[in-house]
N, C-alpha and C positions, 0 to 999 in steps of 0.2 A: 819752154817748160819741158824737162826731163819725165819719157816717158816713163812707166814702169814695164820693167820685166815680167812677160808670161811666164807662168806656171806650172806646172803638172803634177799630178798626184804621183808620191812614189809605189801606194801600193793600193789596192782596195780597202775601206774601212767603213764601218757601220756610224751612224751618230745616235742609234741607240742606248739606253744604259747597259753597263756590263751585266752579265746575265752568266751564270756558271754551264760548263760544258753541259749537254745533253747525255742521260746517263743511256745509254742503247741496250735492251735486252733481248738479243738474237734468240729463235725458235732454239728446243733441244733439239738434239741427237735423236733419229725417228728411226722405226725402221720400217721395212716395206712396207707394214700396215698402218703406218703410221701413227704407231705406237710411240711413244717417247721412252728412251730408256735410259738407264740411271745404274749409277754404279756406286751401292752408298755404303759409308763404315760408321759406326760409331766412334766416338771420342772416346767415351768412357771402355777399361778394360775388364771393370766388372761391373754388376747391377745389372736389374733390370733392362735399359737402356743395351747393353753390351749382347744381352742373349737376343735380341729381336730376332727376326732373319727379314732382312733387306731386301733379299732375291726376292721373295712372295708378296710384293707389294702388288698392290691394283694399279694397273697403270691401261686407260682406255686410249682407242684410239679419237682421234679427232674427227675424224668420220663420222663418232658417234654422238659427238655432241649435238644437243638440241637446246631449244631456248626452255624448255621448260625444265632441265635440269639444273636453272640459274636458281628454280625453288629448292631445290633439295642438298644432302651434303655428299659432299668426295671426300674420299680416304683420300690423304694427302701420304702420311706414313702409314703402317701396321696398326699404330695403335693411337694414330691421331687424325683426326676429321676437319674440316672448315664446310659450314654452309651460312645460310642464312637463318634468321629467324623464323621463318616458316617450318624449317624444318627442327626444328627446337619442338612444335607443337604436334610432331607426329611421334606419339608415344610408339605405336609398332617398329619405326625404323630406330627407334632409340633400342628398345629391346630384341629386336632381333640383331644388330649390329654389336650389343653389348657393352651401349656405353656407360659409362661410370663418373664421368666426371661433364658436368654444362660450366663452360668459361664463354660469359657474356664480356664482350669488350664494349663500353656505351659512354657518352658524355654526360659527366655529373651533373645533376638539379636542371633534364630534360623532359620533353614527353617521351621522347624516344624512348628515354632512361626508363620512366612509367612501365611503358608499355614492356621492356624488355627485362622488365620484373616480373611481369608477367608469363614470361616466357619460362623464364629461371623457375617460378613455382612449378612447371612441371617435372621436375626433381624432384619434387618433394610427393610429389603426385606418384612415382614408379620407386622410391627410395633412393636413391643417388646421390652423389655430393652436386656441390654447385658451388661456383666460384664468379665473383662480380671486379672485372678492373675499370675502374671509373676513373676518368678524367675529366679536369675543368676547360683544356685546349688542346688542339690536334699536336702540339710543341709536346705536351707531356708523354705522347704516344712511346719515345723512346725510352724514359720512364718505366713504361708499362712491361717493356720487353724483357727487363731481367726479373721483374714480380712475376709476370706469366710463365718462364722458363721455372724459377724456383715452386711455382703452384704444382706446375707438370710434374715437374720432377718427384716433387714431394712424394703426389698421388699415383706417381708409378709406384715409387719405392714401399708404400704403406698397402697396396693394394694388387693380390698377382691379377693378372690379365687386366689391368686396369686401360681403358680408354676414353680418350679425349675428344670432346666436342667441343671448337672454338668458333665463336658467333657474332657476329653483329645484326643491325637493319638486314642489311644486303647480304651481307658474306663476303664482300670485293671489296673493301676497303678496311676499314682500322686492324678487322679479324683477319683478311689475309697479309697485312703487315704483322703483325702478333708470330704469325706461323712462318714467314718467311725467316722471321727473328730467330727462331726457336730451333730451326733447322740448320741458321749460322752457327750456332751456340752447341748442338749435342753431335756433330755430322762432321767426319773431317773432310779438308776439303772441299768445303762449301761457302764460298763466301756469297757477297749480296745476289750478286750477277746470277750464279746456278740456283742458288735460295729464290729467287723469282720465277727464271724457269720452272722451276720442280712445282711451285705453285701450279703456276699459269698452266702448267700444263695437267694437270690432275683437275682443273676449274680453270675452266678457259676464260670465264668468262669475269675473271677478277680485272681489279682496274688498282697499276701503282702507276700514281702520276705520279709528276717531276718532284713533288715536295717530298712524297714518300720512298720516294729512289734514293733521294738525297740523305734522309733518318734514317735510313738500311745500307747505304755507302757509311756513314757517320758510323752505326753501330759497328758494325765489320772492321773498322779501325779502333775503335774501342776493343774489340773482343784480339783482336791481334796483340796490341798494347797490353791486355791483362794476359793474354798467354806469354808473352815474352817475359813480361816481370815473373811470373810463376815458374818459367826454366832458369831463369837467372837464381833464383833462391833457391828453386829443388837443386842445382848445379854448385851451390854455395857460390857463384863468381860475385865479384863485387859487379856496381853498375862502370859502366864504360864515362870516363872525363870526356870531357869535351878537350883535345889538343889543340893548340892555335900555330902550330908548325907543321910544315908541307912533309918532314919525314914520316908524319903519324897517320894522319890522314889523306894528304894529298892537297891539302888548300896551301895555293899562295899569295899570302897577303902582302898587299905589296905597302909596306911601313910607311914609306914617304907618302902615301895621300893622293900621287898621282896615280891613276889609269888609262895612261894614253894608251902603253902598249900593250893594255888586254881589249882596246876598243878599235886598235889602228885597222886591224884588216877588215873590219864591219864599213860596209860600203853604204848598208840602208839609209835611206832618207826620207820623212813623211811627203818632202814635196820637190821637185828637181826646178830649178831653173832652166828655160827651153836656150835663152838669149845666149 
């Protein structure tokens, strides 16, 4: 009887399900104090939005964070906030901060939801607008991000010195995806990656796990894709064909069907024969 030939693996491999890359959010740019600093423009060349001045943001060091400021809210921008619920309930920091507009982020027909009606009547308690985005699943959260941008925006535009308080339970999750959103959207140069930084770092204490990195990766390609169709039509060019010849774009198809020799010099193998 013919033995069989030993084996070998050609290369290291998992037998896991595939699982998409890990999205990585490196600390900001700090400086000695360990300040975080930031270099930011608006998108917009006029409105509201365009006068800000960026320079004069709050930006604390990390030194000074404590756990009991996971109760209260951080400027994130000039004239936009994230905290949690609790601080929704401190009518003093609402008025001496000047804010003007409560955007509760909560999950539709919850207690949570109850309870963070609750919160929202304190609006109506000091005079101030209020704004409720409800969802039925954490899926619709990306949904949420262009209602919350047009909410913002609105209530800058309608309102001068107008500011924003965005909220959830916590403050670290649906509400600092909302803000991270909002910051891809009005800020050039800011895609998901810094939009998490700038968070994380004005509230350290937020949490974008793997699913929410993923809905702020997604949007951020979304938001690229409507800005390119928008210079294509403010530019008048027509949209770009697809060419299936190597002078246009550089692809060589090779007609016949064979692929030997775009495969020849690949050497790799899942398994080597030792024999």
């Amino acid at each position: 009887m013919a033995s069989q030939a030993a084996t070998l693996r050609g290369d290291e491999y998992s037998s896991r399900l595939p699982t998409p890359p890990r999205i990585v959010v490196p600390p900001p740019t700090a400086n000695i104090n360990l300040a975080p600093e930031f270099n930011l423009h608006p998108i917009a060349q006029s409105g509201p939005l365009s006068a800000v001045n960026y320079d004069k943001m709050v930006t604390g060091s990390l030194l000074d964070w404590s756990y009991e400021r996971r109760r209260q809210a951080q400027q994130i921008l000039p004239f936009l906030y994230l905290g949690p619920m609790s601080a929704v309930k401190d009518r003093d920091f609402l008025r001496n901060e000047g804010i003007t507009l409560l955007m509760a982020v909560r999950q539709r027909h919850s207690f949570e939801s109850k309870i963070m009606q609750a919160a929202l009547n304190v609006a109506d308690d000091i005079n101030i607008q209020k704004k409720a985005l409800d969802m039925s699943s954490p899926y619709e959260l990306v949904a949420s991000f262009t209602r919350a941008a047009k909410a913002i925006n609105d209530h800058m535009n309608s309102l001068p010195d107008a500011k924003v308080l965005v909220f959830c339970e916590s403050g670290n999750e649906r509400s600092a995806a909302v803000v991270a959103a909002y910051l891809m959207e009005i800020l050039a140069d800011v895609d998901h990656i810094k939009a998490m930084q700038i968070v994380q770092a004005q509230r350290f204490c937020v949490n974008f796990d793997d699913n929410v990195k993923r809905l702020l990766q997604g949007y951020w390609d979304i938001l690229q894709a409507r800005r390119t169709t928008a210079n294509f039509k403010a530019s008048g060019r027509p949209k770009r064909h697809l060419e299936r010849d190597m002078d246009n774009d550089g692809m060589d198809i090779d007609e016949s069907g064979e692929d030997g020799e775009r495969f020849e010099s690949r050497s790799f193998a899942p398994f080597v024969d030792t024999a």
